[in-house]
HTML snippet that shows the backbone in 3Dmol.js (N, CA, C, O; Angstrom):
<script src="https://3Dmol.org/build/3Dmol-min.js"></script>
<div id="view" style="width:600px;height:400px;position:relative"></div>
<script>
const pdb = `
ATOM      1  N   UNK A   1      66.845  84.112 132.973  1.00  0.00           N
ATOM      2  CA  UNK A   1      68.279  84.344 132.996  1.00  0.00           C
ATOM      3  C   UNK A   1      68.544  85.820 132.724  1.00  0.00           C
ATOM      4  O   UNK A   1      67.724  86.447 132.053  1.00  0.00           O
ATOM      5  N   UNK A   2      69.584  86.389 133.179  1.00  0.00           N
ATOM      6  CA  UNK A   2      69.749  87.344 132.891  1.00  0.00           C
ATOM      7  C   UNK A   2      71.118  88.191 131.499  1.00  0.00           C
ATOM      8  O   UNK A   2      72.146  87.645 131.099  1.00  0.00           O
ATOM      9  N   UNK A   3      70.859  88.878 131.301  1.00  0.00           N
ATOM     10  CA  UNK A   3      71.839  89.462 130.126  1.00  0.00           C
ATOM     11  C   UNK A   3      72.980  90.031 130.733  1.00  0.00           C
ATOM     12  O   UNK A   3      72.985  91.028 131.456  1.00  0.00           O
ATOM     13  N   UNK A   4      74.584  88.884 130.175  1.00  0.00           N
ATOM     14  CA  UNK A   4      75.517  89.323 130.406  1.00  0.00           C
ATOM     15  C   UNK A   4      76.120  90.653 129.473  1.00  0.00           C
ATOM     16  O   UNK A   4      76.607  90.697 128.344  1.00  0.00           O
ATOM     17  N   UNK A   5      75.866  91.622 130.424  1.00  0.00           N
ATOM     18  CA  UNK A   5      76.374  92.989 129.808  1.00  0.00           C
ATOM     19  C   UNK A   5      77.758  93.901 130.471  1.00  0.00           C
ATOM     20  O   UNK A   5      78.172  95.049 130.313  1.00  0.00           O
ATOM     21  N   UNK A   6      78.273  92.506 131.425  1.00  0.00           N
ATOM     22  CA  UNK A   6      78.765  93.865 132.584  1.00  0.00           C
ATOM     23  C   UNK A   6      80.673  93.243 132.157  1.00  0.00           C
ATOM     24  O   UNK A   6      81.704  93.504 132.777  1.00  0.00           O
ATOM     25  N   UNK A   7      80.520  92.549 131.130  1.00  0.00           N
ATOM     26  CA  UNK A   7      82.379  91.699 130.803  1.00  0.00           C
ATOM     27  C   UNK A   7      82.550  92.504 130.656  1.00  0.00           C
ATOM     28  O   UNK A   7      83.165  92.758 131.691  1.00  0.00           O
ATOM     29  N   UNK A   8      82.534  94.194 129.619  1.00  0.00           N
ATOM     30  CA  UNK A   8      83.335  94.755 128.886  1.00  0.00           C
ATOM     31  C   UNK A   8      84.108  94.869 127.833  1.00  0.00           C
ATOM     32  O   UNK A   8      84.972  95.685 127.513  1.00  0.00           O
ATOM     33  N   UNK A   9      83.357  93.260 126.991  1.00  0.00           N
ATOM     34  CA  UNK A   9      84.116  93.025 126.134  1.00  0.00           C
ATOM     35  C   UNK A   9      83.959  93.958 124.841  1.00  0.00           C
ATOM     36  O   UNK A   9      82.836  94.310 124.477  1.00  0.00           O
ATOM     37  N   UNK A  10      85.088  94.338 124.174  1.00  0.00           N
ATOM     38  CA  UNK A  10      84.984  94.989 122.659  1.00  0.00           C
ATOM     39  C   UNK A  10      85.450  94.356 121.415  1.00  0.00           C
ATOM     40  O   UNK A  10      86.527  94.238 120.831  1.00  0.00           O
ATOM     41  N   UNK A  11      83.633  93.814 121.142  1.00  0.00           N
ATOM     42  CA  UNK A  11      83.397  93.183 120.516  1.00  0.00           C
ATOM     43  C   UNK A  11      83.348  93.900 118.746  1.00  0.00           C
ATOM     44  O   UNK A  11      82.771  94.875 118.264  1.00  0.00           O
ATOM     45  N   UNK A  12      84.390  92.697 118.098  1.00  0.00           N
ATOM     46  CA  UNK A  12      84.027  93.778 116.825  1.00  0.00           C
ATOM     47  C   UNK A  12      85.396  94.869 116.618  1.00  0.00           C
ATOM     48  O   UNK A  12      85.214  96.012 116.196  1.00  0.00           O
ATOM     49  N   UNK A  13      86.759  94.350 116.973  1.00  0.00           N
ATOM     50  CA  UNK A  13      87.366  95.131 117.098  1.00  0.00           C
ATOM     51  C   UNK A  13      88.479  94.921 116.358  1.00  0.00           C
ATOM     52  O   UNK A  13      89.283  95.804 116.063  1.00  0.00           O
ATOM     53  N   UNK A  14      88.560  93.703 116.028  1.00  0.00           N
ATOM     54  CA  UNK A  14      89.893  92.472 115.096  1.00  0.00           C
ATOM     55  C   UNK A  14      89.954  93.467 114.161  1.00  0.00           C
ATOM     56  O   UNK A  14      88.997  94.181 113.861  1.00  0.00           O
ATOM     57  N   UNK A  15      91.304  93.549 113.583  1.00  0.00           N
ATOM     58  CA  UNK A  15      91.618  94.286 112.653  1.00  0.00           C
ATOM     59  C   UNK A  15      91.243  92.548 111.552  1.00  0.00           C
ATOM     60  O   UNK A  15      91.608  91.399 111.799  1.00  0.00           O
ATOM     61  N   UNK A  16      90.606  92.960 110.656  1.00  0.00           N
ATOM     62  CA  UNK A  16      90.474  91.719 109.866  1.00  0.00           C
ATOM     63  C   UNK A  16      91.845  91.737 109.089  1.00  0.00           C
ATOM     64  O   UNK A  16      92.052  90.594 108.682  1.00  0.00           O
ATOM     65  N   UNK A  17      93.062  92.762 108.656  1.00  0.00           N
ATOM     66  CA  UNK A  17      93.799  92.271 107.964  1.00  0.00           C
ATOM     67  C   UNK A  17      95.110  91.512 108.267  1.00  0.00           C
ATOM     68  O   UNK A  17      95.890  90.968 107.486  1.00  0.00           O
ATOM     69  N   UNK A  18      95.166  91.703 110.599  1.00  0.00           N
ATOM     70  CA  UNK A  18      95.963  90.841 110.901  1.00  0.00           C
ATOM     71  C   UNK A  18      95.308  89.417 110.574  1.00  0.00           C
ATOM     72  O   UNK A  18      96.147  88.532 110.406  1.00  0.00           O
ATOM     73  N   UNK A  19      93.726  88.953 110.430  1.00  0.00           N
ATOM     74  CA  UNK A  19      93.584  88.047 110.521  1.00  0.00           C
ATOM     75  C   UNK A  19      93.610  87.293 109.474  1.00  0.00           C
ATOM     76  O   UNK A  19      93.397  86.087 109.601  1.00  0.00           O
ATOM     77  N   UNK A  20      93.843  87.786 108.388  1.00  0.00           N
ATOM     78  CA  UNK A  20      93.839  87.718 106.841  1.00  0.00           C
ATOM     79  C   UNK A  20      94.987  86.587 106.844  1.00  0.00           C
ATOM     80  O   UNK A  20      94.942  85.383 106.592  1.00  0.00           O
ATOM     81  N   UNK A  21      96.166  87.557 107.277  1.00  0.00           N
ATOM     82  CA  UNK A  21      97.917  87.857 106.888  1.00  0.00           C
ATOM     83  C   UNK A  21      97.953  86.283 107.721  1.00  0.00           C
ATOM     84  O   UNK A  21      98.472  85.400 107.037  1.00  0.00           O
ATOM     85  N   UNK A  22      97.539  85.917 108.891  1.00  0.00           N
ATOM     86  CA  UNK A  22      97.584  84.856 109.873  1.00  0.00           C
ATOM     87  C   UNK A  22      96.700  83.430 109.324  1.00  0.00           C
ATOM     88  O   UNK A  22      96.659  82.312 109.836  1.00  0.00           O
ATOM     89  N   UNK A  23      96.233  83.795 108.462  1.00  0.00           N
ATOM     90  CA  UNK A  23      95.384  82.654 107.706  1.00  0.00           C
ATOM     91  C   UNK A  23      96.312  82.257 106.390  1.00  0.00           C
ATOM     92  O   UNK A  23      96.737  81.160 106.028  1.00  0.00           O
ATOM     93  N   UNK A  24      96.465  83.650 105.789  1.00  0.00           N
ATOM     94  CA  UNK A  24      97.890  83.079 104.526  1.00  0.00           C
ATOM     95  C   UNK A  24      98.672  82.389 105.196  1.00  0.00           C
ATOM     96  O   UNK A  24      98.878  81.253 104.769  1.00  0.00           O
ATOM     97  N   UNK A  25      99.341  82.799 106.401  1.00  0.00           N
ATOM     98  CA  UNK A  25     100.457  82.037 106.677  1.00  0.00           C
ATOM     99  C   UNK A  25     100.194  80.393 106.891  1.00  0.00           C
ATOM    100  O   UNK A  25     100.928  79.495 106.478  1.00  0.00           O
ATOM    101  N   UNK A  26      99.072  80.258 107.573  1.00  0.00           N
ATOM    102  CA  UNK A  26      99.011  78.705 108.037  1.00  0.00           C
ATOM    103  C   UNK A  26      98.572  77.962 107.365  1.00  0.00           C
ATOM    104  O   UNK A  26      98.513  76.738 107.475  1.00  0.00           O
ATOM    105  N   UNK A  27      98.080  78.881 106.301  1.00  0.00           N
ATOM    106  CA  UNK A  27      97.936  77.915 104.670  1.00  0.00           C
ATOM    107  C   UNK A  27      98.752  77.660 103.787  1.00  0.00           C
ATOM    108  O   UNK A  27      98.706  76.591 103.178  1.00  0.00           O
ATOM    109  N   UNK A  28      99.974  78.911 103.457  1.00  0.00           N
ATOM    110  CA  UNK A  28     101.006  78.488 103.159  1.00  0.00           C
ATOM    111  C   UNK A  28     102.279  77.257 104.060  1.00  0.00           C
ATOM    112  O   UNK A  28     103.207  76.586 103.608  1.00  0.00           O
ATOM    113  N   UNK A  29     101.776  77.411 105.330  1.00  0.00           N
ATOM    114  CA  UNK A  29     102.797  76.757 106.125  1.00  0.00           C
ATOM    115  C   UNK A  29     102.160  74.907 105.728  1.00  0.00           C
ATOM    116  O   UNK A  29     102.937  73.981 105.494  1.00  0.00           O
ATOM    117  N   UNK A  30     100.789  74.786 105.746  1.00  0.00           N
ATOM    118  CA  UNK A  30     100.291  73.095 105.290  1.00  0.00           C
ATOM    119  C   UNK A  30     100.292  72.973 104.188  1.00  0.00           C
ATOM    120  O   UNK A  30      99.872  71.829 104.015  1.00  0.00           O
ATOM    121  N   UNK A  31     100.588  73.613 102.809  1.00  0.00           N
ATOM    122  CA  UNK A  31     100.998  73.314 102.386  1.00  0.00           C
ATOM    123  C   UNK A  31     102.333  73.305 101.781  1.00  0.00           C
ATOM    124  O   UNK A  31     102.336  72.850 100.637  1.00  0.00           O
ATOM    125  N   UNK A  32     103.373  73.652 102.200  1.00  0.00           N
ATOM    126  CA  UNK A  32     104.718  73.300 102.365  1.00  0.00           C
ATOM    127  C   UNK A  32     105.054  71.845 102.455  1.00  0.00           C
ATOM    128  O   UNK A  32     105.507  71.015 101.666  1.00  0.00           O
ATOM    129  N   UNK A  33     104.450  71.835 104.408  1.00  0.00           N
ATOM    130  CA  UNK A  33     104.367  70.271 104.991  1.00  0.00           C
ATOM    131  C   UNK A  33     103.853  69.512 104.003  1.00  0.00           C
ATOM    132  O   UNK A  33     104.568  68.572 103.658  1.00  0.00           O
ATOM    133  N   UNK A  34     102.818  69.644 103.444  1.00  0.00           N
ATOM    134  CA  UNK A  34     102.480  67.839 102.524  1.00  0.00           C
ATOM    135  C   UNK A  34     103.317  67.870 101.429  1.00  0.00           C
ATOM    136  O   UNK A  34     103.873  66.820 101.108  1.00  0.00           O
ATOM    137  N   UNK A  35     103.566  69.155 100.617  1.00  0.00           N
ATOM    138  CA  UNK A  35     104.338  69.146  99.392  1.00  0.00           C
ATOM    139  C   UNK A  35     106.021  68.280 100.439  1.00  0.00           C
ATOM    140  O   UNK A  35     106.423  67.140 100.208  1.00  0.00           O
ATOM    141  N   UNK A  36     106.519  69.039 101.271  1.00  0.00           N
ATOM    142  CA  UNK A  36     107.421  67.971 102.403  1.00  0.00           C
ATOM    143  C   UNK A  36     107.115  66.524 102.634  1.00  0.00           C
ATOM    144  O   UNK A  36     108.169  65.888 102.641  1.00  0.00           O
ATOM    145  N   UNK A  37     106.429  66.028 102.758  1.00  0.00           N
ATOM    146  CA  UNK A  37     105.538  64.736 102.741  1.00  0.00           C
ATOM    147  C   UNK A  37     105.921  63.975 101.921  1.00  0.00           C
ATOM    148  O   UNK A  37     106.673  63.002 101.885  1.00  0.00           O
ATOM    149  N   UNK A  38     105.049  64.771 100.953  1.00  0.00           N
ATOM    150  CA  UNK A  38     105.020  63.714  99.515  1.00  0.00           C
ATOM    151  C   UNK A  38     106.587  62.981  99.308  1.00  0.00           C
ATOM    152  O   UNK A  38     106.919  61.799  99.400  1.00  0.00           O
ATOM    153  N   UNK A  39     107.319  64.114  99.016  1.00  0.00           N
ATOM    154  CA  UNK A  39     108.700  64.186  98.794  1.00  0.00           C
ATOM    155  C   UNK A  39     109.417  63.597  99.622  1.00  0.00           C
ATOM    156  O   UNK A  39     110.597  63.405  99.332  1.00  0.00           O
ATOM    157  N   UNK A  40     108.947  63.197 100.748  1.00  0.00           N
ATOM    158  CA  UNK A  40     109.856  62.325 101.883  1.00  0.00           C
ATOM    159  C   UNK A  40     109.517  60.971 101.615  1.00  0.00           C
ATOM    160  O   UNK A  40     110.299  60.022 101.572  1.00  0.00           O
ATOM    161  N   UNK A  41     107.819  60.955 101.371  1.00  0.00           N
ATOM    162  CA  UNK A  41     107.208  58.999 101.181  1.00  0.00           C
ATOM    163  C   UNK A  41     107.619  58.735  99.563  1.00  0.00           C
ATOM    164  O   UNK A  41     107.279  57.642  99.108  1.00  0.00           O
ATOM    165  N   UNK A  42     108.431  59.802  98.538  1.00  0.00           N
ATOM    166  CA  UNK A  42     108.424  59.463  97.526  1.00  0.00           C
ATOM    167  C   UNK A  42     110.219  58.660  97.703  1.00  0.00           C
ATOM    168  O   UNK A  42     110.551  57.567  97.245  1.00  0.00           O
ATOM    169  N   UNK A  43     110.947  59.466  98.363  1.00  0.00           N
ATOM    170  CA  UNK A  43     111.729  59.098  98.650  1.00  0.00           C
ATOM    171  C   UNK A  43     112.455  57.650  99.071  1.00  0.00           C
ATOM    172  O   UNK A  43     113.175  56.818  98.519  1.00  0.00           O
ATOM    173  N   UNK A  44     111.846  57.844 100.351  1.00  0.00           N
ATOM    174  CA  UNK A  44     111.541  56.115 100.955  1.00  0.00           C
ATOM    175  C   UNK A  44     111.163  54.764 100.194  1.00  0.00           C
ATOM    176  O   UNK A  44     111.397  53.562 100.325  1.00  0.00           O
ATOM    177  N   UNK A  45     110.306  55.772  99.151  1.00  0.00           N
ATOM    178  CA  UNK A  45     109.912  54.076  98.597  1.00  0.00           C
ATOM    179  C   UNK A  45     110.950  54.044  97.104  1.00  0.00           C
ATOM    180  O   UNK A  45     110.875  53.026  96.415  1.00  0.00           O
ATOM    181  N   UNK A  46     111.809  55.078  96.696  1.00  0.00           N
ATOM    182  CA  UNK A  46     112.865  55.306  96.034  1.00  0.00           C
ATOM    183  C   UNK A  46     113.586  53.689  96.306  1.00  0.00           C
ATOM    184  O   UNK A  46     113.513  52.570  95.798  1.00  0.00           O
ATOM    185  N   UNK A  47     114.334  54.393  97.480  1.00  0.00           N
ATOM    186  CA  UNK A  47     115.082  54.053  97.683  1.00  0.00           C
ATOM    187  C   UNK A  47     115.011  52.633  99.384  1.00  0.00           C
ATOM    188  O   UNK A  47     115.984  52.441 100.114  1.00  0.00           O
ATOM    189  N   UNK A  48     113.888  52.052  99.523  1.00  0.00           N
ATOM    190  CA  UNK A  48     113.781  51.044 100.675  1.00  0.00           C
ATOM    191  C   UNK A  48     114.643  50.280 100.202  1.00  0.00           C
ATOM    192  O   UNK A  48     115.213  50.224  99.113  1.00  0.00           O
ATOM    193  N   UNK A  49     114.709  49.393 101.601  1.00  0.00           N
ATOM    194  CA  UNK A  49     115.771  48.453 101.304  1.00  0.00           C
ATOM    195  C   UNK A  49     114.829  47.165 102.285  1.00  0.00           C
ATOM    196  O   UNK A  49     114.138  47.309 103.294  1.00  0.00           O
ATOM    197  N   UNK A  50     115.181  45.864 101.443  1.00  0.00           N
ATOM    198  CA  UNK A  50     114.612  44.572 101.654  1.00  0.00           C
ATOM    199  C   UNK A  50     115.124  43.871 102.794  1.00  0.00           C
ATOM    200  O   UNK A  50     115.188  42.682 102.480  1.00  0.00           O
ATOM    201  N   UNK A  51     115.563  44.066 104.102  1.00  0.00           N
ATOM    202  CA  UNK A  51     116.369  44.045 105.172  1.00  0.00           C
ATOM    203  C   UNK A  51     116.509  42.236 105.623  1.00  0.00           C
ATOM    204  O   UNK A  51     117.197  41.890 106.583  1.00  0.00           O
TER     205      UNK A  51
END
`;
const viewer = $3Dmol.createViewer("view");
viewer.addModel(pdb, "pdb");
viewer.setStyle({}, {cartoon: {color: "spectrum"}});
viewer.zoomTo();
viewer.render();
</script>
């Protein structure tokens, strides 16, 4: 096989602290949602009703 050398890719180039800033966020964003969660199934079973 031969060695793909001819993409051009520039490899090694990520600024690591956009990728940092983009990892806080989607960790702060899941946990929001379950702390949201909790608080919604705590709710529900508050207040169900026996229909």
């Amino acid at each position: 096989m031969s060695a793909d050398t001819g993409h051009g890719s520039d490899t090694g180039t990520m600024d690591i602290k956009d990728h940092v800033k983009t990892w806080k966020g989607f960790v702060t964003f899941v946990k929001w949602m379950i702390i949201g969660n909790v608080v919604l199934l705590i709710f529900l079973a508050i207040f169900r009703t026996h229909g």
